[in-house]
KOLGU-4560 file (N, C-alpha, C; in nm, 3 decimals, padded with zeros to 5 digits):
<recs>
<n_xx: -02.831 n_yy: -00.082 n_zz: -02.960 ca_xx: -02.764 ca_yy: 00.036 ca_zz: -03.010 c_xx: -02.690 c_yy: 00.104 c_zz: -02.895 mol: A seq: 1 type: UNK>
<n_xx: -02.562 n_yy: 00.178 n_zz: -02.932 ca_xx: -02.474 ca_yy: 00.220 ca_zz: -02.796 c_xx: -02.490 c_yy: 00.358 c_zz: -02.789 mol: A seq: 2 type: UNK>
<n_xx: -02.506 n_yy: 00.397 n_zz: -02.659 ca_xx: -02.504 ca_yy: 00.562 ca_zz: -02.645 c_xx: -02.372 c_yy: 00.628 c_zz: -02.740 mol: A seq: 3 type: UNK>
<n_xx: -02.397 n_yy: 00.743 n_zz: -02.733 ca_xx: -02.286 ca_yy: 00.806 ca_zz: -02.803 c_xx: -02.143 c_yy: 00.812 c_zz: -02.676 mol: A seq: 4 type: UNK>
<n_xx: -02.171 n_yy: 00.735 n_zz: -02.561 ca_xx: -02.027 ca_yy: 00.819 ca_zz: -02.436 c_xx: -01.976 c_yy: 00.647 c_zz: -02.508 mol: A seq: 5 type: UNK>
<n_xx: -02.060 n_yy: 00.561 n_zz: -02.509 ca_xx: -01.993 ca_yy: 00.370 ca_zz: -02.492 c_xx: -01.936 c_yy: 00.401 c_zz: -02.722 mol: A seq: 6 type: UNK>
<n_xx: -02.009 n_yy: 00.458 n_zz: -02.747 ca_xx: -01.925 ca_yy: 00.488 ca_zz: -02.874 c_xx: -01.814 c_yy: 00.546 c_zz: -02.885 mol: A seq: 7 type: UNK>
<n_xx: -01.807 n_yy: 00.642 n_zz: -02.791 ca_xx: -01.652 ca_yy: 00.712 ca_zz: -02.814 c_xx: -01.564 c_yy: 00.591 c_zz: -02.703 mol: A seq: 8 type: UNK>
<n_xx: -01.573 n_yy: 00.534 n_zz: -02.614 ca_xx: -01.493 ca_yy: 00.441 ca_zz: -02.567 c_xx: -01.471 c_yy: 00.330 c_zz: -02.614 mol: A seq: 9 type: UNK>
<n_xx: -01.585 n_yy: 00.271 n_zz: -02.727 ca_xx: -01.507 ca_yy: 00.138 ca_zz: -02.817 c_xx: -01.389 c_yy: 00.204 c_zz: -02.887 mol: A seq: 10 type: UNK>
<n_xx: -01.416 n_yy: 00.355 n_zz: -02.933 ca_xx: -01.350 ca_yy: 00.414 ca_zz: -03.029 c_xx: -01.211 c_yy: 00.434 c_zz: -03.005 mol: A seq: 11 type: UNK>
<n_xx: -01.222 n_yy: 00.498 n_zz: -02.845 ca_xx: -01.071 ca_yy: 00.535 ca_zz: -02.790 c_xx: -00.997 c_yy: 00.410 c_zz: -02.761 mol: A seq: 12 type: UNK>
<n_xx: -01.056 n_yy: 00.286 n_zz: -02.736 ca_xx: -01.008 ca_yy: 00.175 ca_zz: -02.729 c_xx: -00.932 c_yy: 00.104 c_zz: -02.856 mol: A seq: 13 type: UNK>
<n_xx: -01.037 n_yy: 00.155 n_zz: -02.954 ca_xx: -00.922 ca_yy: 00.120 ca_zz: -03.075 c_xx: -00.800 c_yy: 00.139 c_zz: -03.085 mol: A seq: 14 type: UNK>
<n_xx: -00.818 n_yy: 00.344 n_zz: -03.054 ca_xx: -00.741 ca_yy: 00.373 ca_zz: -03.128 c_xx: -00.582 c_yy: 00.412 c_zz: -03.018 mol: A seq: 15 type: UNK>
<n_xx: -00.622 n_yy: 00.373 n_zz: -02.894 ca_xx: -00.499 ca_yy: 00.377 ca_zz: -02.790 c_xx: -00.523 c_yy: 00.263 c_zz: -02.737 mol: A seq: 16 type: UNK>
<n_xx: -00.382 n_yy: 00.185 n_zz: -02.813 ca_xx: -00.341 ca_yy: 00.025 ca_zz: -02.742 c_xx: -00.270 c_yy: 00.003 c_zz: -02.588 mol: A seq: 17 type: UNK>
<n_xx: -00.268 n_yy: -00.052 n_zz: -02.513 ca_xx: -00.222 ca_yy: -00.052 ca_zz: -02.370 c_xx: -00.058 c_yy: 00.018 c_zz: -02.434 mol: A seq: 18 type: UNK>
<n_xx: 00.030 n_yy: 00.015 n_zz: -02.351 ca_xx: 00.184 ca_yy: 00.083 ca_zz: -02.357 c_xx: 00.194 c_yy: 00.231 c_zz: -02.462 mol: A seq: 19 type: UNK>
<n_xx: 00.060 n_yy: 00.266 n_zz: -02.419 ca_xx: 00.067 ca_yy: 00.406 ca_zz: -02.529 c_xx: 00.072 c_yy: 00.563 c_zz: -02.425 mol: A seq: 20 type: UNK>
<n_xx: 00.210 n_yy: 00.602 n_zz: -02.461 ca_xx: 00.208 ca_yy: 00.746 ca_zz: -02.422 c_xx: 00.097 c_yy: 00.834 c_zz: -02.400 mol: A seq: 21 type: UNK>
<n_xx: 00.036 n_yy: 00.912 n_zz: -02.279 ca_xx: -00.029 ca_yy: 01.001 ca_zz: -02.322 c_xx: 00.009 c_yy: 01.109 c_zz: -02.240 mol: A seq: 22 type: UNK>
<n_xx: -00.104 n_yy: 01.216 n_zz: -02.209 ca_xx: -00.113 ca_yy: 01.348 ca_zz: -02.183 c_xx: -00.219 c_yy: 01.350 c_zz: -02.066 mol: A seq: 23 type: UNK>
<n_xx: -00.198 n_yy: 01.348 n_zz: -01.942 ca_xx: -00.319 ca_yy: 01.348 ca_zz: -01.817 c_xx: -00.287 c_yy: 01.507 c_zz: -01.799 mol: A seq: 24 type: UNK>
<n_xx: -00.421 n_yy: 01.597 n_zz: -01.782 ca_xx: -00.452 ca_yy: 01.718 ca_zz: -01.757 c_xx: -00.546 c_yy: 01.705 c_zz: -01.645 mol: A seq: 25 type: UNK>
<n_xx: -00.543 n_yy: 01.809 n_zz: -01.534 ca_xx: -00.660 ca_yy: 01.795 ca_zz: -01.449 c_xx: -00.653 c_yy: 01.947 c_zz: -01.389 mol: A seq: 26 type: UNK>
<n_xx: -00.748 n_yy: 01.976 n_zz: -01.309 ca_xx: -00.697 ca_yy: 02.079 ca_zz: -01.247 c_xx: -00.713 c_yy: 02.063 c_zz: -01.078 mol: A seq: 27 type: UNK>
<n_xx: -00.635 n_yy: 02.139 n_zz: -01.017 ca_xx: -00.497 ca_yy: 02.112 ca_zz: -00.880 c_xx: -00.632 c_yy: 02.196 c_zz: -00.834 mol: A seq: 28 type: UNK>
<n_xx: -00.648 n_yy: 02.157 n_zz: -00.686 ca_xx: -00.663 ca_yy: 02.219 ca_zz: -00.545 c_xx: -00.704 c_yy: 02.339 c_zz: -00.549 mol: A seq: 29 type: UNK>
<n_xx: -00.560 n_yy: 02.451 n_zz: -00.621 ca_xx: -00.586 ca_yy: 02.571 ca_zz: -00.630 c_xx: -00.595 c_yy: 02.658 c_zz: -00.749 mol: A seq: 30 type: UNK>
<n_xx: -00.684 n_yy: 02.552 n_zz: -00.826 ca_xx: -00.729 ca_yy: 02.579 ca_zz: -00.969 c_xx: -00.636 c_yy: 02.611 c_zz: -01.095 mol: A seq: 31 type: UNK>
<n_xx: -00.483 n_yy: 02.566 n_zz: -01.040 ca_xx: -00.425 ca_yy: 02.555 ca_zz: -01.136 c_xx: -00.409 c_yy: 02.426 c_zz: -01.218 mol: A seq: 32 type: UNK>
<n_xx: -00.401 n_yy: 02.460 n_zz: -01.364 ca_xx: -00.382 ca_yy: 02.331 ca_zz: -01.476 c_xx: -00.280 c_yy: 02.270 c_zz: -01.472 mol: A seq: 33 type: UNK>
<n_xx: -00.282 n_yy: 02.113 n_zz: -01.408 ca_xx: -00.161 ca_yy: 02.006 ca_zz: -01.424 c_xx: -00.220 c_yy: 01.960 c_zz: -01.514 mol: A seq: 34 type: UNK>
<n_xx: -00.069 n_yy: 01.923 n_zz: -01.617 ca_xx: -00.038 ca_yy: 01.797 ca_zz: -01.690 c_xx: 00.079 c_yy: 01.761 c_zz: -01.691 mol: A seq: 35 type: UNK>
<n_xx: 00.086 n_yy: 01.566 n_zz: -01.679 ca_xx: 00.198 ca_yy: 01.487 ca_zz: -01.694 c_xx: 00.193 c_yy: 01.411 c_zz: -01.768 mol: A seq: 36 type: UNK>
<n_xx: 00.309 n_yy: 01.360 n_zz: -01.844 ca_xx: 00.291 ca_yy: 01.239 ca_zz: -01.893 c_xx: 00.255 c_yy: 01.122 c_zz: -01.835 mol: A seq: 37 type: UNK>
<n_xx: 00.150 n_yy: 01.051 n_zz: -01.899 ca_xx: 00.135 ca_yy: 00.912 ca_zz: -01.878 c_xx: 00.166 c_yy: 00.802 c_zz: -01.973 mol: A seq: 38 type: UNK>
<n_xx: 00.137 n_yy: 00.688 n_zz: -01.917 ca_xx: 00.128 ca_yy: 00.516 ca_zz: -02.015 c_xx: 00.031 c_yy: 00.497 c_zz: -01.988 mol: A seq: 39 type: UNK>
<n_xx: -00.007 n_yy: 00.464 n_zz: -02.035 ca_xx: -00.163 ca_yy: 00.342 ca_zz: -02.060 c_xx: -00.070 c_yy: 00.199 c_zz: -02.016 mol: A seq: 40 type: UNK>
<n_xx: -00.134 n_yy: 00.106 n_zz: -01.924 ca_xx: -00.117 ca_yy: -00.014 ca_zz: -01.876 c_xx: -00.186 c_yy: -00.110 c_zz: -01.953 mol: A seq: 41 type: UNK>
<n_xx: -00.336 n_yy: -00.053 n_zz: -01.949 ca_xx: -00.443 ca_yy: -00.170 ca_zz: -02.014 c_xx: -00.555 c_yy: -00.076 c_zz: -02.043 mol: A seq: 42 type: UNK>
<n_xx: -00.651 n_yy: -00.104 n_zz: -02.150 ca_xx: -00.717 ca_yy: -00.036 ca_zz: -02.152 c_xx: -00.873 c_yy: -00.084 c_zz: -02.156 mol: A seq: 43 type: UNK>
<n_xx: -00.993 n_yy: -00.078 n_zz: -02.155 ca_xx: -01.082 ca_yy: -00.147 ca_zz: -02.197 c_xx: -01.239 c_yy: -00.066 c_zz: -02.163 mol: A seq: 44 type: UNK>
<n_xx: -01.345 n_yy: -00.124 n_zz: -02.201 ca_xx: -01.452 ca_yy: -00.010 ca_zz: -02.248 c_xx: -01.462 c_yy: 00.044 c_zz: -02.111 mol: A seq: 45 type: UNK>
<n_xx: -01.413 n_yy: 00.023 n_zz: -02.001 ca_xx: -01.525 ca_yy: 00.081 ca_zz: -01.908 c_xx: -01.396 c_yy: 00.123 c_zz: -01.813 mol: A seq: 46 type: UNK>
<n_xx: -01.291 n_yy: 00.134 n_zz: -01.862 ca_xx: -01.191 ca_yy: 00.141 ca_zz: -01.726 c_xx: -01.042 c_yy: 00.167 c_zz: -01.822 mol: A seq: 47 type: UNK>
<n_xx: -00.934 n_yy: 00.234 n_zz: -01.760 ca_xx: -00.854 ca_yy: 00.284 ca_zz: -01.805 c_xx: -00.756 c_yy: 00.250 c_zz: -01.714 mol: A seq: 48 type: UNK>
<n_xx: -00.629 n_yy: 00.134 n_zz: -01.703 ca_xx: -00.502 ca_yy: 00.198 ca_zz: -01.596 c_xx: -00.389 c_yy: 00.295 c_zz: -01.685 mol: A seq: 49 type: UNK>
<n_xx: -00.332 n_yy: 00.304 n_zz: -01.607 ca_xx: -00.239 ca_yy: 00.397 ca_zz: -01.616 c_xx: -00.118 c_yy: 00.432 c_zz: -01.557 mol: A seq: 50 type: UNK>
<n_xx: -00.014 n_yy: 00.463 n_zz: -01.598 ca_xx: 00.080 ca_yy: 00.454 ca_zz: -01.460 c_xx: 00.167 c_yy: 00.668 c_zz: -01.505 mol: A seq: 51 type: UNK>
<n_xx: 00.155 n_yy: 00.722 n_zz: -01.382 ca_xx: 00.171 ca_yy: 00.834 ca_zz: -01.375 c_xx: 00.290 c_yy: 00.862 c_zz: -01.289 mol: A seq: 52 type: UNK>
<n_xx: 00.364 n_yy: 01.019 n_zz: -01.331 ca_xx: 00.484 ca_yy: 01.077 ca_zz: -01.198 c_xx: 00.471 c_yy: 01.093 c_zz: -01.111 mol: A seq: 53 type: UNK>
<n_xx: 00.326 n_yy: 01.135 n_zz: -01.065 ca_xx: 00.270 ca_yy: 01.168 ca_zz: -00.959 c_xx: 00.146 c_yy: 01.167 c_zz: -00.935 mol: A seq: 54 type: UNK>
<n_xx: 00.131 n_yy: 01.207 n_zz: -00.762 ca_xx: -00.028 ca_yy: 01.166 ca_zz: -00.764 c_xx: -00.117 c_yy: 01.249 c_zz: -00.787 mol: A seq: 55 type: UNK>
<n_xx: -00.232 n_yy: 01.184 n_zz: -00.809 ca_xx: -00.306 ca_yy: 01.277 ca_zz: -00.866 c_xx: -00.491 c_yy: 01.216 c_zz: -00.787 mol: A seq: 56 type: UNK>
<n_xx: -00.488 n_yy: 01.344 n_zz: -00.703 ca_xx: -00.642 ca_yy: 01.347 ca_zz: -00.584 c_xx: -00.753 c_yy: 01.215 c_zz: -00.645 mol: A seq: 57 type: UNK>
<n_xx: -00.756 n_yy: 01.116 n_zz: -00.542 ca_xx: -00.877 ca_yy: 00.993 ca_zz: -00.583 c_xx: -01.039 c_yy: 01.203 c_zz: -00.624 mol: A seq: 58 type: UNK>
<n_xx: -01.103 n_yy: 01.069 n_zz: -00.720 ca_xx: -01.228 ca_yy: 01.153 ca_zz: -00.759 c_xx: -01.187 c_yy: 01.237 c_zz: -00.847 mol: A seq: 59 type: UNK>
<n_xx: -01.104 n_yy: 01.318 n_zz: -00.887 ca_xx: -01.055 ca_yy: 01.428 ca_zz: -00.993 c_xx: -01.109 c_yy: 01.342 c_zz: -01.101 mol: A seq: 60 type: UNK>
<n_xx: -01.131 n_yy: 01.482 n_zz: -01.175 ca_xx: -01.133 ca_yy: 01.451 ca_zz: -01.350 c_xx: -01.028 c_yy: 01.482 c_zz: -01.412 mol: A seq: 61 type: UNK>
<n_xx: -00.988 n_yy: 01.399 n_zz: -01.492 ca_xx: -00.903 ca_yy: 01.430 ca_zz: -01.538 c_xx: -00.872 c_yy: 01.421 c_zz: -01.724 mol: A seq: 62 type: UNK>
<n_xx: -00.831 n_yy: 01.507 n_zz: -01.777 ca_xx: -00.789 ca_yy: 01.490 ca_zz: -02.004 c_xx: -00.724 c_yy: 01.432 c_zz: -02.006 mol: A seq: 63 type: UNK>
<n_xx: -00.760 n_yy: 01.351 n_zz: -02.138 ca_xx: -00.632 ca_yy: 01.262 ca_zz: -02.150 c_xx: -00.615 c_yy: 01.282 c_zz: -02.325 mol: A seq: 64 type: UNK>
<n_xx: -00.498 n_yy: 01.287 n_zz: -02.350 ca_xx: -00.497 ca_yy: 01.348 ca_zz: -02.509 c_xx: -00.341 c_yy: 01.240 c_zz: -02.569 mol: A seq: 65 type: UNK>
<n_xx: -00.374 n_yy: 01.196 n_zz: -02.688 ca_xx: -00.213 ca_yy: 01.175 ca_zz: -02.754 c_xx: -00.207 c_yy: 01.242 c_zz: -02.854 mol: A seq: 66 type: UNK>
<n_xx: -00.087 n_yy: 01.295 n_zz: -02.905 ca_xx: -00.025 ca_yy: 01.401 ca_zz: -03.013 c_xx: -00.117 c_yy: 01.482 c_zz: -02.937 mol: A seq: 67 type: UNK>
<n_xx: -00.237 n_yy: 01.556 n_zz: -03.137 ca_xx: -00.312 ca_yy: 01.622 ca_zz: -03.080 c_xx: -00.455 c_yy: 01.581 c_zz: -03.105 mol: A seq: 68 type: UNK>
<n_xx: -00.449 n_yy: 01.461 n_zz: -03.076 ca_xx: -00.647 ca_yy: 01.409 ca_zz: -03.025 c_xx: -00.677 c_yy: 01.418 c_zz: -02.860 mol: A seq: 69 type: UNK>
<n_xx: -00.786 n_yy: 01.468 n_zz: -02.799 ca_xx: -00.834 ca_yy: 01.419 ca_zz: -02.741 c_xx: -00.893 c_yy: 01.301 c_zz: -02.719 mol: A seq: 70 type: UNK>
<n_xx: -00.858 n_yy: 01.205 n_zz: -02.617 ca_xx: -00.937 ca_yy: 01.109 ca_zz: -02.569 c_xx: -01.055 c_yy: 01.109 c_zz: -02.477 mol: A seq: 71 type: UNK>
<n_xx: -01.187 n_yy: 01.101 n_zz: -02.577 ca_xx: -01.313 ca_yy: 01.055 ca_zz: -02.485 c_xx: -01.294 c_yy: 00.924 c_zz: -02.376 mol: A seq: 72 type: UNK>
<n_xx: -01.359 n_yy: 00.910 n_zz: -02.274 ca_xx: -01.356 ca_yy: 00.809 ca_zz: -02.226 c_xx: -01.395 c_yy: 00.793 c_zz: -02.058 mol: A seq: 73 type: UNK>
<n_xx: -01.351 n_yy: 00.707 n_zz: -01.980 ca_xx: -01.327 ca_yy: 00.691 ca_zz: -01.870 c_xx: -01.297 c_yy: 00.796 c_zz: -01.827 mol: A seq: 74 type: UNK>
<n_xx: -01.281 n_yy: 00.911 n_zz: -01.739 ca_xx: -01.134 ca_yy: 01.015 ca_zz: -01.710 c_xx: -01.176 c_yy: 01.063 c_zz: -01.532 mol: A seq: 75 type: UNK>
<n_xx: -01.243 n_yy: 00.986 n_zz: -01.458 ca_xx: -01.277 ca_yy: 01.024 ca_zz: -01.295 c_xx: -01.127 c_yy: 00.882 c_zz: -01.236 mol: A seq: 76 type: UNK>
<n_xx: -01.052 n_yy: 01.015 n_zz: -01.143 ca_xx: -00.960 ca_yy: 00.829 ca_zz: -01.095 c_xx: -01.065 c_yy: 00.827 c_zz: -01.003 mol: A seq: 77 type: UNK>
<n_xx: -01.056 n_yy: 00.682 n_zz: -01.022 ca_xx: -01.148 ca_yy: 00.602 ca_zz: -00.858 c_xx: -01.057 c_yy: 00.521 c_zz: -00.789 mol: A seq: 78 type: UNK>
<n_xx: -00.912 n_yy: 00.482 n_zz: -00.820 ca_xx: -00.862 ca_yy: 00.420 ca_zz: -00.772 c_xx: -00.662 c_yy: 00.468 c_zz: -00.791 mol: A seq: 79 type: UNK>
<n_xx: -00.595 n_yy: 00.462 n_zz: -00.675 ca_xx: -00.439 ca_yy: 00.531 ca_zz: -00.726 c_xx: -00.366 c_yy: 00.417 c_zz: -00.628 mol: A seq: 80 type: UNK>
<n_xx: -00.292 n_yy: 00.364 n_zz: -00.672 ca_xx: -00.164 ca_yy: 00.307 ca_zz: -00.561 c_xx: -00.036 c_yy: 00.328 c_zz: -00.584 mol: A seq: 81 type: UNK>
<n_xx: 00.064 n_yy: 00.359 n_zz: -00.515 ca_xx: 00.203 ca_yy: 00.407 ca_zz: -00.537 c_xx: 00.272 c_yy: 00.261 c_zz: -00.593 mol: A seq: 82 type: UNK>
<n_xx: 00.336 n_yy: 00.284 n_zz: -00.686 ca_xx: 00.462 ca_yy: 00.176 ca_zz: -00.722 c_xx: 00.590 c_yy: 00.220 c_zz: -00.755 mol: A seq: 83 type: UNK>
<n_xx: 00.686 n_yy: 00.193 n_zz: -00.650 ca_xx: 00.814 ca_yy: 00.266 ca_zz: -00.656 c_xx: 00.777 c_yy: 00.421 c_zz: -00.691 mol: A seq: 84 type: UNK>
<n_xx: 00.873 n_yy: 00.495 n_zz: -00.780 ca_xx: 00.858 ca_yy: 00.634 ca_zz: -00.772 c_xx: 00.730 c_yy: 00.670 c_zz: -00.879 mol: A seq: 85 type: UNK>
<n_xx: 00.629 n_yy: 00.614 n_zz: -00.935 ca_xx: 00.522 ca_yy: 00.641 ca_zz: -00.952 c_xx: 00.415 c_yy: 00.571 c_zz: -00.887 mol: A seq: 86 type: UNK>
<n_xx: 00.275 n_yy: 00.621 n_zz: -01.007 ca_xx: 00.166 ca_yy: 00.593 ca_zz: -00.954 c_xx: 00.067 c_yy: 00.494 c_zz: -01.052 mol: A seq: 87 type: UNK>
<n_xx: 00.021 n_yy: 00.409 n_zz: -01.012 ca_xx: -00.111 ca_yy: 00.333 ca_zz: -01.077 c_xx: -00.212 c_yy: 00.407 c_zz: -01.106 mol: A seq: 88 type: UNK>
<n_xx: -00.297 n_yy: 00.461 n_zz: -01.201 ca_xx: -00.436 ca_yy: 00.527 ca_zz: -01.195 c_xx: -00.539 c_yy: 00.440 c_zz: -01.171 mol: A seq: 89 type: UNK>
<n_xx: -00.646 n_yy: 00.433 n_zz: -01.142 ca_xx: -00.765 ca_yy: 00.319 ca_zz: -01.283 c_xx: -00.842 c_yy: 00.456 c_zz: -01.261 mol: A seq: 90 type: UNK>
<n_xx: -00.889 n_yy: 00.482 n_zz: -01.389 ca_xx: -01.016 ca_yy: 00.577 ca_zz: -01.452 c_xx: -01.119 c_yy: 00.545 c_zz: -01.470 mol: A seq: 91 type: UNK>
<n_xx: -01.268 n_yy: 00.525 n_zz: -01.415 ca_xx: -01.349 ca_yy: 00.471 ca_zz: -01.455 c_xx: -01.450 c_yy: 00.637 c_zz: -01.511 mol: A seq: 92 type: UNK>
</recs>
């Protein structure tokens, strides 16, 4: 039987296919609220890429929402690399 966190991530996996628009929220340094648009790269139960405008601090938490659902899931980056004028996430 799956905890209720590995339930909402089969779930968000359904329901956001890799090349899907979203909404990254976190909050900045000096406690102000960023959000940018993101893509989803790939997605899968335990890990999230992503490709973003900018960077965004390794360790942050960060929302991730499309329209108006929230996405449960993955949302700590553990990993960022620059590609051309953006950024790679992975969310674990």
């Amino acid at each position: 039987m799956m905890n209720p966190v590995e339930q909402g991530l089969v779930r968000w996996h359904r329901h956001v296919p890799s090349d899907k628009a979203v909404r990254v929220a976190w909050v900045d340094e000096r406690g102000q609220l960023r959000c940018v648009p993101g893509r989803c790269i790939d997605v899968s139960e335990r890990r999230i890429h992503m490709e973003v405008p900018e960077q965004i601090p390794l360790r942050t938490r960060v929302a991730l929402s499309t329209g108006r659902k929230s996405i449960p899931g993955p949302n700590l980056v553990k990993y960022l690399t620059r590609c051309d004028t953006k950024f790679i996430l992975v969310l674990e």
